[in-house]
BARO-632736 format. One record per residue (C-alpha): x, y, z; residue in three letters. Coordinates in steps of 0.5 Angstrom, whole numbers, plus 500, padded with zeros to 3 digits. Layout:
BARO-632736
XYZAla
...
end
This chain:
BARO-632736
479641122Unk
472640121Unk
469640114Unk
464646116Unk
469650119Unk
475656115Unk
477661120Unk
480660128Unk
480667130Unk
482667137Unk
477664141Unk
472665135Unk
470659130Unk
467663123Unk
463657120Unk
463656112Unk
458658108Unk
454651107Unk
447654109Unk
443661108Unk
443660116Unk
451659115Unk
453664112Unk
457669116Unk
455666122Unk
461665128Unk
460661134Unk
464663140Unk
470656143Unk
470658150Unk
476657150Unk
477659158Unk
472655161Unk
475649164Unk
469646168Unk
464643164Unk
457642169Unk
456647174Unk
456646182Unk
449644185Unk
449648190Unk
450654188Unk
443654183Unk
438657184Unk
430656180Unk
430661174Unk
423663172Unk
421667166Unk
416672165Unk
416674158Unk
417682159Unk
412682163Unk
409685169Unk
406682175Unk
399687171Unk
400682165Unk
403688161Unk
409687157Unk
415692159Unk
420691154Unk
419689146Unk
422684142Unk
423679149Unk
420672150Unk
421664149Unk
429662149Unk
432656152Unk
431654160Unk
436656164Unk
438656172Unk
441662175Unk
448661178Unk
449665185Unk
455670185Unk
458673190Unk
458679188Unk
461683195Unk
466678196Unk
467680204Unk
470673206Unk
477677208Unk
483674209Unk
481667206Unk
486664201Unk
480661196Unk
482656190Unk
480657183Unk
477651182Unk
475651175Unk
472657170Unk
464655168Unk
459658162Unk
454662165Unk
448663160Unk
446669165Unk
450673164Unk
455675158Unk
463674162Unk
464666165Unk
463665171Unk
469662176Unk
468657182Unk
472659188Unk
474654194Unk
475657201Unk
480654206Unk
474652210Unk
470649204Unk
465654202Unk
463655196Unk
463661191Unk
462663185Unk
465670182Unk
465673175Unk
472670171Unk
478675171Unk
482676165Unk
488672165Unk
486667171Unk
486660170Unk
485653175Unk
489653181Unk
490660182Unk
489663189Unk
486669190Unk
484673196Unk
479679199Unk
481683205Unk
478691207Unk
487691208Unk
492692202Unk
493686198Unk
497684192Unk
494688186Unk
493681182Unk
488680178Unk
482677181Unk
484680189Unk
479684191Unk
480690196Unk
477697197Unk
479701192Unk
484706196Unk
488700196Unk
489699189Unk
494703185Unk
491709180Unk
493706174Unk
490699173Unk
483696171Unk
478692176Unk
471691174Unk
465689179Unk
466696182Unk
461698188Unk
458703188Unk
456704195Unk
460701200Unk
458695202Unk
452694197Unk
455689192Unk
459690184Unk
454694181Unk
459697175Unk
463694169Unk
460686170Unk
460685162Unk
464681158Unk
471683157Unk
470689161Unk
473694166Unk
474700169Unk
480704169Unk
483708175Unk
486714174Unk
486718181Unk
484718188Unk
483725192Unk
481725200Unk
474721199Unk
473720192Unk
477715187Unk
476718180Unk
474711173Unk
474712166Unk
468707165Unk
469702159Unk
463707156Unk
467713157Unk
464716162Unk
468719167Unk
466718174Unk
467718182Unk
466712187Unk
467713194Unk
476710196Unk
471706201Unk
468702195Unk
471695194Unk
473693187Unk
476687183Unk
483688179Unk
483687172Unk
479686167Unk
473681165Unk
473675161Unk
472672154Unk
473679150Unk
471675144Unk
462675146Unk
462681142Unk
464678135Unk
459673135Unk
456673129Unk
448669130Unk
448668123Unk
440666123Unk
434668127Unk
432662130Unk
440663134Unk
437669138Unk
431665139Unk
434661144Unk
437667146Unk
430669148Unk
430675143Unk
423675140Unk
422678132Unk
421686132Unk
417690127Unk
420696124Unk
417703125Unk
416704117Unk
412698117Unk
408701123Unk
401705122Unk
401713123Unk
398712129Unk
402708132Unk
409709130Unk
412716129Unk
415713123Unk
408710121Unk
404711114Unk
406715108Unk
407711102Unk
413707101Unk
418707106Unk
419714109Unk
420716116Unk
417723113Unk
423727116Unk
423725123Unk
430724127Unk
431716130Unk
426714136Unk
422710139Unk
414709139Unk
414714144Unk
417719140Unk
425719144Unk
431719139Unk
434712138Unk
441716137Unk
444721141Unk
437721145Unk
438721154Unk
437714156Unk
438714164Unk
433717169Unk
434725172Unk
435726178Unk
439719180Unk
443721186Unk
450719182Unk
449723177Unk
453729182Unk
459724181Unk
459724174Unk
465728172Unk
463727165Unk
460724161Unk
460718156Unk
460721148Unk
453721145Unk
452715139Unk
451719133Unk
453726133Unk
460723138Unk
458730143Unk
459729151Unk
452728153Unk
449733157Unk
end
């Protein structure tokens, strides 16, 4: 073992603290990934606009910088039906926060597609528009997958491509399925109705440990692409709702953002969606542990 280490938890390596940056820090082993270096042909040029629109104007604080990257093309409407594909290895994606598993065809064409739970090389899986082993990495829609189960990359308009539960270690579980509607309790808690035309994958993602990584030190989020934020309290009056005053004070006001909307509990997606008629109900809010309305 080496001498910097003390913990295997699962696929987590907690180190010892030998640094300030040390301490608390935590790396993730990637203990499914199986093929080290990706497949050329399925690259593509990653460009990198700093937050920024095509005015110059940043859009979204606190991004920036961060390790050059490539984008790996998935396949994320999985319509090459009725084709046994191998699994030819489980890669790291550094896009994304599930890996990533390259499929062969029978043909010899190529894919990537986001890794399930429990699929490892060799296996074989398949997609069709007619029922198929529900075993996890087949991709069907979701009339023919039995209520009960979890799938992730879930459509949500059929033929447009997953849309819903592609994180690490997520998925979708589907509890009912009346006339043309399939009801799924989201990983958020959300409870909401697709289309039975929509096609899902079986079972859940991969790599469920990303969310105990630790960084431990800034310059680790710096790589990630993660720039430095400055707090609200250490703002001026006139630009944050938690600006000025003596010391640190929020003068009273609820959590929120520079344009005054509550950082917890606050709405965050758009009104008016036209999926919003299929929410059933909706995911609980973060600090009064209400259902959002």
């Amino acid at each position: 073992m080496p001498t910097s280490t003390r913990i295997y938890t699962m696929a987590i390596r907690v180190y010892k603290p030998t640094t300030p940056g040390r301490r608390n820090a935590s790396v993730n082993l990637h203990v499914e990934v199986t093929k080290k270096t990706p497949e050329k042909s399925l690259l593509a040029p990653l460009h990198k606009t700093g937050a920024r629109n095509n005015q110059g104007k940043i859009t979204v604080l606190g991004r920036g910088g961060g390790h050059k990257r490539r984008y790996r093309k998935i396949d994320f409407k999985r319509r090459k039906d009725d084709m046994p594909a191998t699994v030819i290895g489980i890669e790291y994606d550094p896009n994304r926060s599930c890996h990533i598993a390259l499929l062969r065809y029978e043909d010899g064409t190529l894919r990537y597609i986001l890794a399930p739970r429990d699929v490892t090389d060799g296996a074989v899986l398949l997609s069709s528009a007619n029922p198929v082993e529900p075993s996890p990495g087949n991709c069907m829609p979701l009339k023919h997958i039995p209520t009960g189960l979890s799938v992730h990359c879930l459509e949500m308009q059929p033929g447009g491509g997953g849309k819903l539960c592609r994180s690490a270690g997520v998925g979708a579980r589907l509890t009912n399925k009346e006339g043309r509607w399939a009801t799924l309790v989201m990983p958020s808690g959300e409870i909401r109705q697709v289309s039975v035309d929509c096609r899902a994958t079986v079972g859940a993602l991969g790599n469920p440990d990303h969310g105990n990584v630790v960084l431990g030190k800034a310059g680790r989020a710096r790589w990630l692409g993660k720039r430095p934020r400055t707090r609200g309290v250490a703002m001026s009056h006139h630009c944050h709702p938690h600006g000025g005053g003596d010391g640190k004070s929020k003068g009273g006001q609820e959590p929120s953002n520079a344009a005054g909307t509550q950082s917890k509990g606050g709405r965050t997606r758009v009104r008016g969606k036209s999926s919003d008629a299929r929410i059933l109900r909706r995911r609980k809010s973060r600090r009064y542990g209400q259902l959002k309305v």
